[in-house]
N, C-alpha and C positions, 0 to 999 in steps of 0.2 A: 129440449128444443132450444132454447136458449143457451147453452152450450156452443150447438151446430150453428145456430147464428152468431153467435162472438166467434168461431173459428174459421168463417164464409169471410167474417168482413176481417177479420187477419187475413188471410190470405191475398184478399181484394188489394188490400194494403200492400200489404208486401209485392205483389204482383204491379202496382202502379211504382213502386220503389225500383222494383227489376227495371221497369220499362223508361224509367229516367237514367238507368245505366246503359246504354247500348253495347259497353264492352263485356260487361255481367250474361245480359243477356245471349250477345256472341257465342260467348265461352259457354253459357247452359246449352245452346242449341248446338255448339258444335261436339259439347261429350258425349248428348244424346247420342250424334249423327253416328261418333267413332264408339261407342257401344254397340248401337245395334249393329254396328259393321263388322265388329273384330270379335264379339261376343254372340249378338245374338243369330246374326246370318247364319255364323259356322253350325251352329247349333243345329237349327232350320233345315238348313243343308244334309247332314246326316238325313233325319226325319226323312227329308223329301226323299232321297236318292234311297231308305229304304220302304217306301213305299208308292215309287212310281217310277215303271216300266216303259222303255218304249214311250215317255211320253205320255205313258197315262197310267191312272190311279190302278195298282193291283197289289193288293200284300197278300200275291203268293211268293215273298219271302219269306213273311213269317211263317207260314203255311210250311216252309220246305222245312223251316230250322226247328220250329217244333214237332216235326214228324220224322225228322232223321236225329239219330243217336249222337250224331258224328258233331254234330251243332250244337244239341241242346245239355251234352255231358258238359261242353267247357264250361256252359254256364252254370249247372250244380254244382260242379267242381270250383270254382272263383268263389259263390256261398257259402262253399261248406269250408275253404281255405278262409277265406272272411272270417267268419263265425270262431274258427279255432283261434287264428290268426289274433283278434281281438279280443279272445277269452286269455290267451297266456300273455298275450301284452299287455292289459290292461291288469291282471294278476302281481307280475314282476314293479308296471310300475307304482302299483299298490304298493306293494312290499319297500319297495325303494322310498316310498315318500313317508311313508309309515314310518321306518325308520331313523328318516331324517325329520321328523317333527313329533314324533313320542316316542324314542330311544336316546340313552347316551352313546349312542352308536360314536367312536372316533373316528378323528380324522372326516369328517363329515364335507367340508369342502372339497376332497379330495373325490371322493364317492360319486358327488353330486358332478362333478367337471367329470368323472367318465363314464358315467348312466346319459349324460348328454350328446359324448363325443360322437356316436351314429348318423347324430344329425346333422351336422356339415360334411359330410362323407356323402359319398353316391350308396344308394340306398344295395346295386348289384356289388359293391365291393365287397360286405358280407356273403354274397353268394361266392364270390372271385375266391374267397379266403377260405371259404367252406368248402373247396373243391382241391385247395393247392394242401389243405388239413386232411380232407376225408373221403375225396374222388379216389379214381382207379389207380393212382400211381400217388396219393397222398401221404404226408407225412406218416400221420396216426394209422391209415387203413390197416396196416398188420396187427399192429397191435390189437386192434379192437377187431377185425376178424378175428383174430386168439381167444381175445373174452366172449365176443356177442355170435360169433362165424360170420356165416356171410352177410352180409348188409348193401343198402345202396344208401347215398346222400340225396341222389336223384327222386326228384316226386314228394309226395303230401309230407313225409315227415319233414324231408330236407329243407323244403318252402317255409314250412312252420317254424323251423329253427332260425332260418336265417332272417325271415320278416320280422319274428318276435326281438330279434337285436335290433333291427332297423330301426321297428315303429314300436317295441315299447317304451323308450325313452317319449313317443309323444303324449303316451299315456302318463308319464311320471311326472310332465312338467302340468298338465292338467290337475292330477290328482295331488301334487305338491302344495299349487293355490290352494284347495279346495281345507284340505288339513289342516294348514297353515289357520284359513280363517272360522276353521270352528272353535269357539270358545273353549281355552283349557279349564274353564270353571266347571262345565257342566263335569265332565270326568274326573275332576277332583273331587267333586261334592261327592258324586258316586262312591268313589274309594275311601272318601272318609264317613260313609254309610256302609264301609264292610266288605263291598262287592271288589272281586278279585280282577285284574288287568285282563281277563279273556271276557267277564262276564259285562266287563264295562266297554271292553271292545265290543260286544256283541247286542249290546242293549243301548248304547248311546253315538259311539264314533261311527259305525258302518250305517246305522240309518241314517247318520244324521251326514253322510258320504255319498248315500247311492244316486244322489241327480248327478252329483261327479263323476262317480264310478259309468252311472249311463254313457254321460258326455266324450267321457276317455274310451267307451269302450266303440262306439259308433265312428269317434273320432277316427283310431286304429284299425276299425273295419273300410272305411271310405279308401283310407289308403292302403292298404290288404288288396281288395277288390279293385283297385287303379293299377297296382304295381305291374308296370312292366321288363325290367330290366330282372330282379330274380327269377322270374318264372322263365322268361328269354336264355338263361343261365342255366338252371338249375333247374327245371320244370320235369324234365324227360319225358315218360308217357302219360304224366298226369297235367293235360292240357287244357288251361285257364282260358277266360273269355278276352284278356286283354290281348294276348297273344294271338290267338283266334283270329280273331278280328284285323291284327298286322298282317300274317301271312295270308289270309281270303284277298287280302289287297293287292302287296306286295308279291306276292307269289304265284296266286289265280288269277289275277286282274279282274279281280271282280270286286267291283265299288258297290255296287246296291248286296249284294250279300254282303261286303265287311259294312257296310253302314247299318244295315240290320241287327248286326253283333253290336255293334257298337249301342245303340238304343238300348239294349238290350243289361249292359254294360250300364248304361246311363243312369235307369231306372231308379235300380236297386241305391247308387250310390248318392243320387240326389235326392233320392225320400228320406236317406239315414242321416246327409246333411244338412238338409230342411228342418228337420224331426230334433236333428243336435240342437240348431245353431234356436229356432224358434219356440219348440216346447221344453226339449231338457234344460235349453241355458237358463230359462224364463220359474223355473220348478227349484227352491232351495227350503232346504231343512235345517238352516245353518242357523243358528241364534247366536249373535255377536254382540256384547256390552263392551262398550268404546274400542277402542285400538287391541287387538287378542296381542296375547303376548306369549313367552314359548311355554311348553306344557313343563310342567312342575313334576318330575320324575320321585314318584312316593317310591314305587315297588314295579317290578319290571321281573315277573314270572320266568324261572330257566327254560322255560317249554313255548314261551313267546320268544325270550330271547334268542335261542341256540337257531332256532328252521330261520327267524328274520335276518340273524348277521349271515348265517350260511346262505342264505340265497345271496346275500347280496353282496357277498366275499367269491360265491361262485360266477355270479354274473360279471362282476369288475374282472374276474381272471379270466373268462370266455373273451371281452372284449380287448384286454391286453394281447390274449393268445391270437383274436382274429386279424387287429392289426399288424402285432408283431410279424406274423406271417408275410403279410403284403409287406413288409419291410425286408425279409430276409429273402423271400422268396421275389425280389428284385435286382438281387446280388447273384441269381441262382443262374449257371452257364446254362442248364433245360433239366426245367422242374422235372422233380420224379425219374430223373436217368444221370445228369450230369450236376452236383450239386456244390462243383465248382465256383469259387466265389469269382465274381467278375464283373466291369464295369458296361459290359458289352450291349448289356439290355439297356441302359439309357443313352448309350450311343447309337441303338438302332432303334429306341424309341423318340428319340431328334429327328434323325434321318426322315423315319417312317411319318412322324407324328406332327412334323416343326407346323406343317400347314395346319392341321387341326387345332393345333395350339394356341398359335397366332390369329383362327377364327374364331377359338372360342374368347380368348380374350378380348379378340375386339367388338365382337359382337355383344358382350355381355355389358361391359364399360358403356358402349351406346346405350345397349337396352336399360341399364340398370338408373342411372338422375331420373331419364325419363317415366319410367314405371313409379320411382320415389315420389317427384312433382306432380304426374297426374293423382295419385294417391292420397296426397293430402288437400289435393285440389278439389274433389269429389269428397273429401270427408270433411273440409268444411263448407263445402255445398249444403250435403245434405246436413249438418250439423248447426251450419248458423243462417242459411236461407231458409223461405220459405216461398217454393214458388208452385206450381204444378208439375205432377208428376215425381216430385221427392224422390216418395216411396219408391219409383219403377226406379227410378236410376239408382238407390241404395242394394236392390235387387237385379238390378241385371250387371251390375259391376260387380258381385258376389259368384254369378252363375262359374266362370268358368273354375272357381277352386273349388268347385263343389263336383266339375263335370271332368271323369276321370283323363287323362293326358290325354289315353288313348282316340277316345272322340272329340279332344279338341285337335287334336292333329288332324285327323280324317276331317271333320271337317273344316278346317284350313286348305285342305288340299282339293276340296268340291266347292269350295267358296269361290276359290281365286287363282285357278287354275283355267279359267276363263272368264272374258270382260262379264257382267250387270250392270243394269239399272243400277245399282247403289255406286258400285265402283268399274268405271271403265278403264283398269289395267287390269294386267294378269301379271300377280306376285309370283307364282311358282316359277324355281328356279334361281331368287334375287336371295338379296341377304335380306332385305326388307320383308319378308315372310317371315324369317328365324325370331327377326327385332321385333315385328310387331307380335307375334306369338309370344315371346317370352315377357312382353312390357303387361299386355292384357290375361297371360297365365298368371303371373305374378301378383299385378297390383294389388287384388283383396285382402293381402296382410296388409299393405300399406295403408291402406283406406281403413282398416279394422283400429291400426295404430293411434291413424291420426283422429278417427272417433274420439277413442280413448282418452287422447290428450287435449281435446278441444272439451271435453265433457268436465275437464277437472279446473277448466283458465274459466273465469267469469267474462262474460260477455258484455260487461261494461267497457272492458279496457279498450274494446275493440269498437262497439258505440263511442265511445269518446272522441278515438281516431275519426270516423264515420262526422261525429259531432263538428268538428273540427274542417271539416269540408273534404276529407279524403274519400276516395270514393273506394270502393267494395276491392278493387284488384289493387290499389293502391295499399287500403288495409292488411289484404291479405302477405303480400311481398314484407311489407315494413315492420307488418305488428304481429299476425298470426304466424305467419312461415320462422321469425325466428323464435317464439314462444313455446313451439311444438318441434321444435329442434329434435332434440332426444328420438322423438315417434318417425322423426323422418329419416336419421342415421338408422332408426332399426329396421323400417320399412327397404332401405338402400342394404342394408347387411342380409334380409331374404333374400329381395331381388336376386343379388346379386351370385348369392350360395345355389340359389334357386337353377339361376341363368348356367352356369358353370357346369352343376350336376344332372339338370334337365335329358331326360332320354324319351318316354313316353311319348310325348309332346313332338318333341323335334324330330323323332325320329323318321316322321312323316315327309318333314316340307327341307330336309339337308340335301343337297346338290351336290352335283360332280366338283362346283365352283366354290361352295361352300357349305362345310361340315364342321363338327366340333367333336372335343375331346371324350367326349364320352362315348359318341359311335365309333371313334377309332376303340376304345378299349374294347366293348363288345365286337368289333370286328378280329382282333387281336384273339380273342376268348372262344371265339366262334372258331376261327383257325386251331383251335390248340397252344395257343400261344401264349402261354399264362405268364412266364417272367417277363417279359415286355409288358405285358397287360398292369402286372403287378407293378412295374417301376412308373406305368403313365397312370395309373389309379394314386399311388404315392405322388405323384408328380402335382396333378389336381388337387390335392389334401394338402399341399404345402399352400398352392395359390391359393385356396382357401382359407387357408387358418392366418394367412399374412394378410389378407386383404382383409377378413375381420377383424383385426389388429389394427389396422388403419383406421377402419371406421370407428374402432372403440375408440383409438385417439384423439381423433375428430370429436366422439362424443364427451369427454373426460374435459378438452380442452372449454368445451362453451360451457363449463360450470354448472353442470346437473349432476355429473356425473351419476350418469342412468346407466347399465348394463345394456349393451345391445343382446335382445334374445330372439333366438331363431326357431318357430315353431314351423310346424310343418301341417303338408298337403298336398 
């Protein structure tokens, strides 16, 4: 009781603090406004449009989707793609982090930079790659018709293959922390108690792994069950709910059936995000005595060694062979018939592509400070105020990374594709739909960042400023913004990867007036048109890995030198 009462009159406090700031205040009231507007509307909107007809309440859509095959197979099939999907991806990135923190595995930097490379990549370039490899006219096809006969890349296995390159790396940068911070004392003591490298993996490292191994494996499933752009690719008759749900739109013109997919889609991804970020993150079995330091290699079993460096000697050579591909097969005068080397595909991919190019850069460059600065703006909100409502606004700026692209696009497109009460324009058609979809897709790594880095600065430094007669936004510009530096170059190095490689999402609200480079590739790939595809997929991979290079410098330069890292979602 007492407790509730010391935390009534904090807040009392702090609430009479807000209301001597008018610009504090401003700024609380107006992130609410642009949450619920660009977050939680869209949301809403789905919701509504799948269940109200005509103007009134009827869900017989759900009625039709769960009584026809035709509707409710995508959605098994997205589960059951999930499930595997997140079983061999969180596996691989087991293995990979396994042996970069209890193996003398060499060359270990080397390992690590290309278990990661997937991640600044579009997530369909691996499908792109797996088709120019192992489609109807692929490199490999003959060969492996000879060993295996007939085969397809198309459908459940082919999806499996190509997402577990995608998104096992998000599982490995997960499970990497997690290894890292379990004490190498306890499996030492183990081994100098007798017990052999399987019996000590199996009795102290894996239990003392599995809130990780959860965390990674939900993680990998959330984005499994989002992906749109492999299954768009590579899906054939084994058809997912993300995709579903585009073409009921696009294709039927039917908005309350694809809005019903899309919920449907929502579900499952936001109880697995919920369920990560709230009980598994919150659930450790880790026992740590001061700073862990690296595991002390006694004995390292032939039978642990040989299956760990070979997977992880086969998987670096899968992702050398899947880029490689999209490198040569860019040169290629027409995959699979003329294998003529020639500069012609990025002279028609200029030609064809210069406006996508030129859209997607400029629109991402907009979207991207702005998605950084709201980001850290919101995460010392909620990190060093204390006003009402916190909590909702720590949670409704989380919603849309958790809400798969596919239904934040849809509802983007039933938000503001005519005036409301909340907002009287209509965005559909402007670039200002793209901008503001990509700032409010993105920002929850930012805001996650700049948690993290506001949790580790003592909150005196910034009292003292405060002390001194500065006021809260004066603070925040002078003392906090450059303190959290680091978190806010990282937070700009998502965005910005994010903005670039974005499909799901965008694919909704891109216009005649303005589109971006990655609907050209899948338009390129939809035609048949794989080396053009190949050279503006390669094209995107350069603009990314340079503009990361920027921002590393930017961050190396203010003397932290922190690693900008790009996790995904």
């Amino acid at each position: 009781m007492k407790a509730s009462t010391r935390r009534t009159r904090e807040i009392i406090a702090n609430m009479r603090i807000i209301w001597k700031e008018p610009l504090l205040l401003i700024a609380i009231l107006a992130i609410f406004y642009f949450l619920i507007l660009f977050v939680a509307f869209p949301i809403f909107q789905v919701f509504r449009y799948s269940l109200v007809i005509d103007k009134k309440f009827d869900p017989s859509n759900y009625t039709a989707v769960f009584s026809a095959r035709y509707y409710y197979q995508p959605f098994l099939n997205s589960i059951l793609l999930g499930t595997v999907t997140a079983t061999t991806g969180t596996i691989i990135g087991f293995i990979f982090a396994y042996a970069l923190t209890r193996t003398p595995l060499p060359l270990k930097g080397f390992f690590r930079q290309t278990v990661t490379f997937p991640i600044i990549s579009p997530p369909f370039v691996v499908a792109l790659s797996a088709i120019l490899l192992f489609g109807r006219a692929g490199s490999l096809t003959p060969l492996l018709q000879k060993i295996f006969g007939e085969y397809s890349i198309y459908g459940l296995g082919g999806l499996v293959f190509v997402e577990t390159v995608a998104y096992g790396p998000t599982a490995f940068l997960v499970l990497y922390g997690v290894l890292q911070a379990i004490d190498p004392a306890l499996e030492e003591a183990s081994m100098d108690l007798g017990a052999s490298r399987a019996r000590v993996f199996t009795t102290v490292t894996f239990p003392l792994a599995i809130p990780g191994i959860a965390s990674a494996w939900l993680l990998v499933f959330i984005q499994s069950m989002a992906d749109f752009g492999n299954p768009m690719i590579i899906s054939g008759d084994f058809r997912v709910l993300s995709v579903q749900a585009f073409l009921q739109i696009t294709g039927m013109y039917d908005l309350s059936r694809g809005a019903t997919l899309a919920v449907l889609l929502f579900i499952p991804t936001t109880v697995a995000f919920f369920l990560q970020k709230y009980w598994v993150s919150r659930k450790s079995y880790v026992t740590v005595s001061g700073k862990p330091t690296a595991a002390t290699i006694k004995r390292l079993e032939w039978y642990i060694k040989l299956p760990v460096y070979f997977i992880c000697i086969l998987f670096t050579a899968m992702v050398f062979l899947l880029y490689g591909t999209i490198i040569y097969g860019s040169f290629q005068r027409l995959w699979g018939v003329d294998r003529t080397l020639t500069l012609n595909n990025y002279i028609q991919m200029y030609r064809v592509g210069k406006d996508y190019i030129i859209d997607s850069l400029s629109l991402s460059t907009l979207a991207t400070p702005l998605t950084g600065l709201l980001g850290m703006f919101i995460a010392f909100l909620v990190i060093r105020k204390r006003f009402i409502g916190r909590g909702a606004m720590d949670f409704i700026s989380m919603l849309t990374f958790a809400v798969p692209g596919t239904v934040v696009g849809i509802g983007y497109i039933l938000a503001f594709n005519q005036r409301s009460v909340l907002f009287p324009f209509i965005l559909t058609g402007t670039a200002w739909i793209i901008v503001l979809l990509l700032i409010f897709r993105n920002m929850p790594v930012g805001i996650r960042s700049g948690i993290a880095a506001l949790q580790q600065i003592d909150p005196a430094i910034e009292e003292a400023s405060t002390d001194l007669g500065a006021d809260s936004n004066t603070t925040f510009r002078k003392v906090t913004l450059p303190m959290i530096a680091p978190a806010f170059f990282s937070g700009l190095a998502f965005g910005f990867v994010k903005a670039m490689t974005a499909i799901s999402a965008v694919i909704f609200v891109v216009s005649g007036k303005w589109n971006l480079i990655t609907v050209a590739i899948l338009g390129f790939v939809d035609n048949s048109r794989y080396a053009p595809a190949a050279a503006m997929s390669l094209l995107l991979i350069v603009i990314v890995m340079v503009s990361l290079g920027i921002i590393q410098m930017l961050v190396n330069r203010i003397g932290r030198g922190v690693r900008t890292t790009t996790i995904i979602g």
